[in-house]
C-alpha positions as CSV (number, residue, x, y, z in Angstrom):
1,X,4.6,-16.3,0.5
2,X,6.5,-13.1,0.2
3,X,7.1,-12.3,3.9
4,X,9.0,-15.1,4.7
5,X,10.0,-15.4,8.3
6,X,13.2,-14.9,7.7
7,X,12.2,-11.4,6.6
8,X,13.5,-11.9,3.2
9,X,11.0,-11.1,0.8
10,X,13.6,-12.0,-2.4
11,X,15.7,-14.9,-3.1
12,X,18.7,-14.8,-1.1
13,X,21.1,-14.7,-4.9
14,X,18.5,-12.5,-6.5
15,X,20.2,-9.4,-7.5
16,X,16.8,-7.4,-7.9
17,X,17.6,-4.8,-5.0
18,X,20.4,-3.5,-7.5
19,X,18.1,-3.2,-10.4
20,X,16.6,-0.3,-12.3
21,X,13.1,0.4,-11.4
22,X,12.2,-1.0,-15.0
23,X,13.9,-3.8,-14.6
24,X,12.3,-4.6,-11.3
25,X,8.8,-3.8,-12.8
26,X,9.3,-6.8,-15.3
27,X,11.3,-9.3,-13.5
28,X,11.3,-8.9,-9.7
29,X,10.3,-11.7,-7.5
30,X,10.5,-13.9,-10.5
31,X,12.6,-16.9,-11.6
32,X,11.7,-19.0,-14.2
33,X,8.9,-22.0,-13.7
34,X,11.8,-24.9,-12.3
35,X,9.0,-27.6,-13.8
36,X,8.8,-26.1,-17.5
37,X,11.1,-23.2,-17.6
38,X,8.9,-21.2,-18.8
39,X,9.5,-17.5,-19.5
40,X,6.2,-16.0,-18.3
41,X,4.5,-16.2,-15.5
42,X,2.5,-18.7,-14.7
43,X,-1.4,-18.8,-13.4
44,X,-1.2,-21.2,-10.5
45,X,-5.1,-21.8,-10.5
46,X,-5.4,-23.9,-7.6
47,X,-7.0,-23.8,-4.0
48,X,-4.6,-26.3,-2.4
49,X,-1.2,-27.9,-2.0
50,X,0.9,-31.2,-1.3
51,X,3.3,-31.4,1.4
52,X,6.3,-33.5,1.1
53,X,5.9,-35.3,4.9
54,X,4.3,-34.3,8.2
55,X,7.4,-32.3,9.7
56,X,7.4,-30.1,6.1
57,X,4.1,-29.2,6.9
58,X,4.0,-28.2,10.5
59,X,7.2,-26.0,9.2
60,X,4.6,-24.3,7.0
61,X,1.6,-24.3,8.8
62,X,4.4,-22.9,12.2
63,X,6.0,-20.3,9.7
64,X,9.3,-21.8,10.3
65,X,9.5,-22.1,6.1
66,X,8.1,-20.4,3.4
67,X,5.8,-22.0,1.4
68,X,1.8,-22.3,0.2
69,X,-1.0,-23.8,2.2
70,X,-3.9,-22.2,0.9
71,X,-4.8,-20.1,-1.7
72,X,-6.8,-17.9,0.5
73,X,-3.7,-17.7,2.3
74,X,-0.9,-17.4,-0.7
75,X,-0.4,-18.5,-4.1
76,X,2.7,-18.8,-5.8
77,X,1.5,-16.2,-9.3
78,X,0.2,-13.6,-6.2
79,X,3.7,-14.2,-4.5
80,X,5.1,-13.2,-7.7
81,X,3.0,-10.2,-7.5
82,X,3.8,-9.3,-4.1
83,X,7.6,-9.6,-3.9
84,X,7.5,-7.5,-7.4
85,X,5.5,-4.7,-5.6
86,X,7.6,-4.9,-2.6
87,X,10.6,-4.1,-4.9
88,X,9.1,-1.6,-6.5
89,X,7.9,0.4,-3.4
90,X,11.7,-0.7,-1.5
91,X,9.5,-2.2,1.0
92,X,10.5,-5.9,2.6
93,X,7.1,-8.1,1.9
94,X,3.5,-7.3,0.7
95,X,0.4,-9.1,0.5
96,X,-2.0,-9.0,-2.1
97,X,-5.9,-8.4,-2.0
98,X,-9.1,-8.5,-3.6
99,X,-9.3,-5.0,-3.6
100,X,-7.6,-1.1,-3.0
101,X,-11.1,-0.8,-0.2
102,X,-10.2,-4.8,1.4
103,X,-6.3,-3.3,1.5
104,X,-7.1,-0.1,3.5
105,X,-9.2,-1.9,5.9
106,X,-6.4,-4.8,7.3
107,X,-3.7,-2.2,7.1
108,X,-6.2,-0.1,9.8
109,X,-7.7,-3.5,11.5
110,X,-4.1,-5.1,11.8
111,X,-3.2,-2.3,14.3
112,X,-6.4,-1.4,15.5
113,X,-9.3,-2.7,16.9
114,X,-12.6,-1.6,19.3
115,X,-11.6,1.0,21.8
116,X,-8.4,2.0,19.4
117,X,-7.8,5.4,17.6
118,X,-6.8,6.2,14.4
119,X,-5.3,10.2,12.9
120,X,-5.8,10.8,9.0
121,X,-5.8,13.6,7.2
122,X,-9.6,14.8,6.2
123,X,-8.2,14.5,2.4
124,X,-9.0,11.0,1.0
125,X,-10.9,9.0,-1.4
126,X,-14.5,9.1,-0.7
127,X,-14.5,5.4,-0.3
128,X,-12.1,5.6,2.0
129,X,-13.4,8.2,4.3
130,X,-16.7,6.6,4.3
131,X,-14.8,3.1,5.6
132,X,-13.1,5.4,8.2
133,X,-16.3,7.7,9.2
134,X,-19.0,5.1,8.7
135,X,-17.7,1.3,9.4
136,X,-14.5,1.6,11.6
137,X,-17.1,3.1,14.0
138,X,-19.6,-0.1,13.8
139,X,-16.2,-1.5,15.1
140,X,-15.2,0.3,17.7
141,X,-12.6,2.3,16.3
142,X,-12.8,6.4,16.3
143,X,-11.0,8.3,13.6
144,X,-10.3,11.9,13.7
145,X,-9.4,14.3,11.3
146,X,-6.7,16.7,11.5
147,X,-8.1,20.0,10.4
148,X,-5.5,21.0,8.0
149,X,-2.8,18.4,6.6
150,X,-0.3,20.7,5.9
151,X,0.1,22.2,9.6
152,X,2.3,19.5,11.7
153,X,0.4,21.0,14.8
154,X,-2.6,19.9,13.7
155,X,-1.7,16.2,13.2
156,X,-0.1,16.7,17.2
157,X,-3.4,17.9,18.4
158,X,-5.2,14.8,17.5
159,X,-3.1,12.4,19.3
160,X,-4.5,10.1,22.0
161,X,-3.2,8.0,24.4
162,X,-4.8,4.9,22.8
163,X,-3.8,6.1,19.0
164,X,-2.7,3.5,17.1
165,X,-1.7,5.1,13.2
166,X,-1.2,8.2,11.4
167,X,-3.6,7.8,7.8
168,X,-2.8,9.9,4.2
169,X,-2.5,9.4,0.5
170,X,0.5,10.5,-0.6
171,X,-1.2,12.7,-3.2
172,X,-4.5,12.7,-2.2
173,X,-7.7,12.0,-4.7
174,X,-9.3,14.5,-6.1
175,X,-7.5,17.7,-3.6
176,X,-4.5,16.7,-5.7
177,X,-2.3,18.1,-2.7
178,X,1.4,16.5,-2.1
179,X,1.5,15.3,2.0
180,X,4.1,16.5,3.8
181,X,6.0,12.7,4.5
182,X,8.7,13.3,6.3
183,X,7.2,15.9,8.7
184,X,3.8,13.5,9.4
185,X,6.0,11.0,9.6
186,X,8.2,12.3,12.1
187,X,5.0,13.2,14.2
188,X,3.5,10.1,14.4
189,X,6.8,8.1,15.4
190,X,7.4,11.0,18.2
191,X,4.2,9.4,19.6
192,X,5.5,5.5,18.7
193,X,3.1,4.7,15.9
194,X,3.6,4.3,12.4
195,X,2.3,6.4,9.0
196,X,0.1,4.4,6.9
197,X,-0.2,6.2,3.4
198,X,-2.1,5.3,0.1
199,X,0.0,5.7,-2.7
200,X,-2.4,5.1,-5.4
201,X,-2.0,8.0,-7.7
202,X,1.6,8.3,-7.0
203,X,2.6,4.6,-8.0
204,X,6.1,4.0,-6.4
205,X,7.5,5.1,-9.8
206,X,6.3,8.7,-8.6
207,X,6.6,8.1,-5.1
208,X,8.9,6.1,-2.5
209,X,7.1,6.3,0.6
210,X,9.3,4.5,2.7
211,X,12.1,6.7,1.6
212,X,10.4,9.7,3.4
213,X,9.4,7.7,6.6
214,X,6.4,6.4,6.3
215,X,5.8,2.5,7.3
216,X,3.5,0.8,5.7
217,X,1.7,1.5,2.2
218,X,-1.4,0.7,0.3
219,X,-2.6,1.2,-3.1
220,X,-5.8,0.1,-5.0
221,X,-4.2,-1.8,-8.0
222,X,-6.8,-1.5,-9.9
223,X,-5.7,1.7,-10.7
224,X,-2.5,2.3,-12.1
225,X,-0.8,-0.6,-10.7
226,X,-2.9,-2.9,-13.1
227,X,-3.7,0.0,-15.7
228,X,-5.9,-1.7,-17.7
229,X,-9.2,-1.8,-15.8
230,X,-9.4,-5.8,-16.4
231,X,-8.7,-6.7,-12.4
232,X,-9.7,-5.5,-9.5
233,X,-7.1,-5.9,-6.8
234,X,-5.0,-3.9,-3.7
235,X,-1.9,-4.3,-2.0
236,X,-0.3,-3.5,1.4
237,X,3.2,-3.1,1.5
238,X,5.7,-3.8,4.9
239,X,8.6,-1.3,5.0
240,X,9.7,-3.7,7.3
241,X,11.4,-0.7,9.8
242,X,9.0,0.1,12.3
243,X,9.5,-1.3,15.6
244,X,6.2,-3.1,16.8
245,X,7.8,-3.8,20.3
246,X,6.5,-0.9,21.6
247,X,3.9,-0.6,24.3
248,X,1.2,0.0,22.2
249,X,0.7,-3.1,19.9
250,X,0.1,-6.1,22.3
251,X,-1.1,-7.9,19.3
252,X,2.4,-8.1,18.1
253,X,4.2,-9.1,21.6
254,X,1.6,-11.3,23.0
255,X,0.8,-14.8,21.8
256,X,-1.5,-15.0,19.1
257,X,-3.4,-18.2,20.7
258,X,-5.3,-18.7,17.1
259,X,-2.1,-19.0,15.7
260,X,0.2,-21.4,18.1
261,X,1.2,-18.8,20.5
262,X,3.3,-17.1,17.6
263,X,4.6,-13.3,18.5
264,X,4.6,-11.3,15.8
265,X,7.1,-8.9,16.3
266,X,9.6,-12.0,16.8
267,X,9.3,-13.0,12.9
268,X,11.7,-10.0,11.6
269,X,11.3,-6.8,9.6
270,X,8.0,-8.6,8.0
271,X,5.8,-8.8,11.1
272,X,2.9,-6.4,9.5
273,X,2.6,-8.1,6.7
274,X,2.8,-12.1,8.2
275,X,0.2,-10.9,11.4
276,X,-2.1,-9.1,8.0
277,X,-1.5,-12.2,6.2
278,X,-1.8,-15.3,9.0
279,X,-4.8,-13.3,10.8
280,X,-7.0,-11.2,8.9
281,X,-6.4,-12.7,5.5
282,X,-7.1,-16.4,7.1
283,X,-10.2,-15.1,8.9
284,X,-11.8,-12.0,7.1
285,X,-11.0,-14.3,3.5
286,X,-10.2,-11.3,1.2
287,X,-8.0,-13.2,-1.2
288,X,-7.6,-12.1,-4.9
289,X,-7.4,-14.7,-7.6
290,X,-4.2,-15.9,-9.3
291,X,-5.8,-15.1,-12.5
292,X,-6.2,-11.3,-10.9
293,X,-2.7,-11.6,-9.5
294,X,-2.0,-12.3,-13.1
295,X,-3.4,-9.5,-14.8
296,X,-1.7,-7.1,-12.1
297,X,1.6,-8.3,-13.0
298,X,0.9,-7.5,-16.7
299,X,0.3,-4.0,-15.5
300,X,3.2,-3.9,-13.6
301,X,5.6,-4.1,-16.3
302,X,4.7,-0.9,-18.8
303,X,4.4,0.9,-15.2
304,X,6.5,3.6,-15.7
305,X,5.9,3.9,-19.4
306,X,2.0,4.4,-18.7
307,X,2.7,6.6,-15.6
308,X,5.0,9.1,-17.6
309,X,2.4,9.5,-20.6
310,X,0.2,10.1,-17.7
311,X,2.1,12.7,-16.0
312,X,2.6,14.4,-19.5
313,X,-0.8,14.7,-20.4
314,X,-2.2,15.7,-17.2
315,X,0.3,18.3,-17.2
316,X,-0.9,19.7,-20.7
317,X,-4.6,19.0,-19.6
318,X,-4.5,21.3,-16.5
319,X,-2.2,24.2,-18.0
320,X,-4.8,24.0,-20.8
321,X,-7.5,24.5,-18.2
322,X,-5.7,26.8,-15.7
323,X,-5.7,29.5,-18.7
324,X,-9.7,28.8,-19.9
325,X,-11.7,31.5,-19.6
326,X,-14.4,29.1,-18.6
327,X,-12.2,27.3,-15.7
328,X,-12.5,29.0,-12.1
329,X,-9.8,27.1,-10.6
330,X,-7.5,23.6,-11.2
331,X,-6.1,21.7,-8.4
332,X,-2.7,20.1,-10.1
333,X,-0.1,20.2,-8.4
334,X,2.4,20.3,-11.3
335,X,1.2,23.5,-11.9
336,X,3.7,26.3,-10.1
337,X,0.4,27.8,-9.0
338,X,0.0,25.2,-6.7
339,X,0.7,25.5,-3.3
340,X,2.3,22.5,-3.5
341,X,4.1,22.8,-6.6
342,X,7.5,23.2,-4.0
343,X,6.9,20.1,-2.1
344,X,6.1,18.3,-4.7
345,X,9.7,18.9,-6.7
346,X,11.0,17.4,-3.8
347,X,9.1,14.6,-3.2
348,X,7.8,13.8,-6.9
349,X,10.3,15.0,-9.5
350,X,9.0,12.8,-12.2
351,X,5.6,14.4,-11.7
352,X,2.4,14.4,-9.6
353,X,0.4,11.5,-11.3
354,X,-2.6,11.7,-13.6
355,X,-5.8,13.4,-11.7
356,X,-6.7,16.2,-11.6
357,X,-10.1,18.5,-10.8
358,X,-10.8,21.8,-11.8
359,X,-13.8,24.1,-10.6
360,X,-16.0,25.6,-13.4
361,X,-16.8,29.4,-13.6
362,X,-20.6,29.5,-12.6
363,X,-20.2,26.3,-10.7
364,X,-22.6,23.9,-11.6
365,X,-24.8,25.6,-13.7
366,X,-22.2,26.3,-16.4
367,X,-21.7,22.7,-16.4
């Protein structure tokens, strides 16, 4: 597995945290297959494994040693997957999904449950905001929305006693605005709890999340992650920096009595991502396939090859349509009529990713 509980995510001689971002895209996480040396990765298409005695595997099964159980639980092609995706997004472990909807909904339900409250902005996915407005409540969990993402007052108004996250994309589908990182995240650890953002149309290559303070990230790799539309998958990714020893996360400093009285936020800089892994991922089951994992991987390494064509032709689709006679409005924020054109030179240099909308003179009639 890729949170180890040792908290390092990488072999410890595995010079991948000095590597270019392209380099890391094809060969992070990665060492060739010790039984055939073989170049590529492997699909490791199996449900279980051997151990080597009883004491190896009570060390696995008591996270004393990394290592695979259970494919629901980990497989070595997904841990290949994960630790590349950690590199990528400069995070220290990840854990891989069956989906972007299954990632946003243990990265809420690992901090969270009934009686718990979570802040996000009122910008997201409708799929998301439909998980957050519609079945978070069948749980228990209320979810307010700030009224205006850009005004840091607005994220402090929402803040309750029993909040438990802060919730944005990073750019967010389909406003196409750029959050303000640093300053959300510098509300929400005022309060002692962490930013959870969706980096999906960012991509790390874009993006680095954890470099501007936020603590955890997700992404639907279906998307641009996998690029290809041939796997459906998500990811959530530790930064590994938060500190979970504060007063509001007894999950994380009380024994876990389904899982031999382990405390989390004892493992190291990977606690989110082992608790995500060891409890909701053993008992909710939303495990993607090796053969998925696979097919992610092959995505992964023209990432920032696809992502700059992107960026390049979204940007010469929306200054095509910002001067149309027959366009009302484009929301782009690589155009300098954006009002976040400025933030986003600071926090996206390479570009704002590849969606776009635009608003249609005579609304939907003249469609």
């Amino acid at each position: 597995m890729s949170d180890n509980a040792d908290g390092n995510n990488e072999h410890p001689t595995d010079p991948a945290v000095n590597w270019s971002f392209e380099t890391k895209q094809v060969h992070a996480g990665q060492r060739p297959d010790p039984a055939t040396n073989a170049r590529a990765l492997p699909i490791y298409q199996t449900t279980s494994y051997t151990f080597d005695d009883t004491t190896h595997a009570a060390a696995l099964f008591g996270l004393e040693v990394p290592g695979n159980i259970y494919t629901r639980i980990g497989n070595p092609t997904t841990d290949v997957v994960e630790q590349r995706i950690a590199a990528l997004e400069g995070g220290v472990a990840a854990l891989f999904l069956s989906s972007g909807q299954a990632a946003e909904t243990f990265a809420i339900l690992n901090v969270a449950s009934a009686g718990d409250h979570i802040v996000s902005s009122p910008r997201l996915y409708g799929g998301t905001y439909n998980l957050f407005h519609y079945s978070l409540a069948k749980l228990g969990i209320e979810v307010s929305f700030v009224n205006d993402p850009d005004d840091l007052e607005s994220w402090q108004a929402e803040v309750r006693p029993n909040t438990k996250a802060f919730f944005a994309e990073t750019i967010s589908n389909p406003q196409i605005d750029i959050l303000d990182i640093p300053g959300v995240a510098g509300v929400a650890h005022s309060h002692g709890v962490p930013l959870i953002v969706d980096n999906t149309i960012a991509t790390p290559y874009l993006i680095q999340p954890f470099a501007h303070g936020a603590d955890v990230v997700v992404h639907s790799a279906t998307k641009y992650l996998g690029g290809h539309g041939a796997a459906i998958a998500g990811v959530i990714v530790d930064g590994g920096t938060f500190d979970w020893t504060q007063g509001r996360f007894p999950g994380f400093t009380t024994p876990d009595p389904s899982y031999h009285g382990v405390v989390f936020a004892e493992l190291g800089p990977p606690a989110y991502a082992l608790k995500a892994r060891v409890q909701l991922l053993r008992d909710l089951g939303s495990a993607a396939s090796p053969f998925n994992a696979f097919l992610v991987a092959q995505g992964l390494e023209t990432l920032s090859l696809r992502v700059e064509r992107h960026v390049a032709n979204a940007q010469r689709v929306a200054e095509f349509l910002e001067g149309h006679d027959g366009v009302l409005s484009v929301n782009y924020a690589g155009l300098p009529s954006s009002p976040w054109h400025e933030r986003a030179k600071k926090l996206a240099p390479k570009g704002t990713g590849a969606v776009l909308a635009f608003e249609l003179a005579g609304g939907i009639d003249a469609g």
